[in-house]
C-alpha positions in Angstrom: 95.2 116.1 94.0 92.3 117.6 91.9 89.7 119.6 93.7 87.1 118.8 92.2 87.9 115.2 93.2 84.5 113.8 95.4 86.5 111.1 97.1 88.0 111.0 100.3 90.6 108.8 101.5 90.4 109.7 105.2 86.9 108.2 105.1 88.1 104.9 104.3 87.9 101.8 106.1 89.0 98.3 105.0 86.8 95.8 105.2 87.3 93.1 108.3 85.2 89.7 108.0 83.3 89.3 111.9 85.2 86.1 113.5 81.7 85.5 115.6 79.4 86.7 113.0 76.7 84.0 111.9 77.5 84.3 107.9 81.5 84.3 108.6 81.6 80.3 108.6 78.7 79.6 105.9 79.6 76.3 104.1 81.5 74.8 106.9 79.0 72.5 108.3 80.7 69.1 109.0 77.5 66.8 109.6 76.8 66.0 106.1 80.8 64.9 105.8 79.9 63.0 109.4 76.9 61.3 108.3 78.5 60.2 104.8 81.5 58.5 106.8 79.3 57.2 109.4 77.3 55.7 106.5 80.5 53.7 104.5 81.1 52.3 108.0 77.9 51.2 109.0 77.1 50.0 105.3 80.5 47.8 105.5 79.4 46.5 108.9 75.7 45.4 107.1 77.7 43.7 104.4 80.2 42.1 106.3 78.3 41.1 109.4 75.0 40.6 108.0 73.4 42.4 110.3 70.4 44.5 108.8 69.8 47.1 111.4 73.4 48.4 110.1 72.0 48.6 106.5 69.1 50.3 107.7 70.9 53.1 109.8 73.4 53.1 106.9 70.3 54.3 104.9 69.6 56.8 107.1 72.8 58.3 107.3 73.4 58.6 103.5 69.9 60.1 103.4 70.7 62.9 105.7 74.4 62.9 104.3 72.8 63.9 100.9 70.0 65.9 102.2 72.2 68.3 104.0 75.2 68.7 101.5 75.8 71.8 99.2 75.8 72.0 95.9 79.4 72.5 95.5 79.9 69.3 97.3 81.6 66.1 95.8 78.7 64.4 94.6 80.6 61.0 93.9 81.0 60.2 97.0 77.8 61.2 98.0 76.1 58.6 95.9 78.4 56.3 95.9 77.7 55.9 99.6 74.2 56.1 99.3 74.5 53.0 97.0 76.7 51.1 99.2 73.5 51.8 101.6 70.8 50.4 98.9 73.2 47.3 98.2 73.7 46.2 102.0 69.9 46.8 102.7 69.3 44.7 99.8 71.6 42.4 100.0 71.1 42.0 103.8 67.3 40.9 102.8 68.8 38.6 100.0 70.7 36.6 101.9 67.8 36.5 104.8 64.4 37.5 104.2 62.9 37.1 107.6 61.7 40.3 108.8 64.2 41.6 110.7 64.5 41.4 114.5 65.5 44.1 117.0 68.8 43.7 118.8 67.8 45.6 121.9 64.7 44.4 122.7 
């Protein structure tokens, strides 16, 4: 080894992610993957059933589906569900304009 060499490999120490630190599981928040499944569902169910309260909490899921993804995310399906949302809110109103009426009360 050269002497003059300022380096010293006995001060060395490999670097080990934390398993409980707070930035160890950035990016691997499931809700906006929840809420954009929850959303299809409830969508289909608006469609199918005709039941407008589904469109409207199908809405809401796609909204916070899109508002809490990353940008790295698949943003196909992203909007795809948020139209599926639009079209069963609209379609729900098409097909029955009254306003609509509140199953649990």
């Amino acid at each position: 080894m050269n002497s003059n060499d300022p380096r010293r490999p006995e001060k060395i120490n490999r670097y080990k992610p934390a398993i409980h630190s707070p930035t160890a599981n950035v990016g691997e928040d499931p809700t906006p993957d929840y809420m954009n499944v929850l959303s299809m569902i409830f969508s289909m169910c608006g469609l199918m059933l005709k039941l407008k309260w589904c469109s409207w909490i199908a809405l809401f899921c796609s909204s916070v589906s899109f508002s809490n993804s990353r940008v790295n995310d698949d943003t196909k399906h992203i909007l795809s569900s948020f139209m599926l949302s639009v079209s069963a809110v609209v379609m729900s109103y098409v097909q029955n304009p009254q306003p609509m009426t509140v199953p649990f009360m």
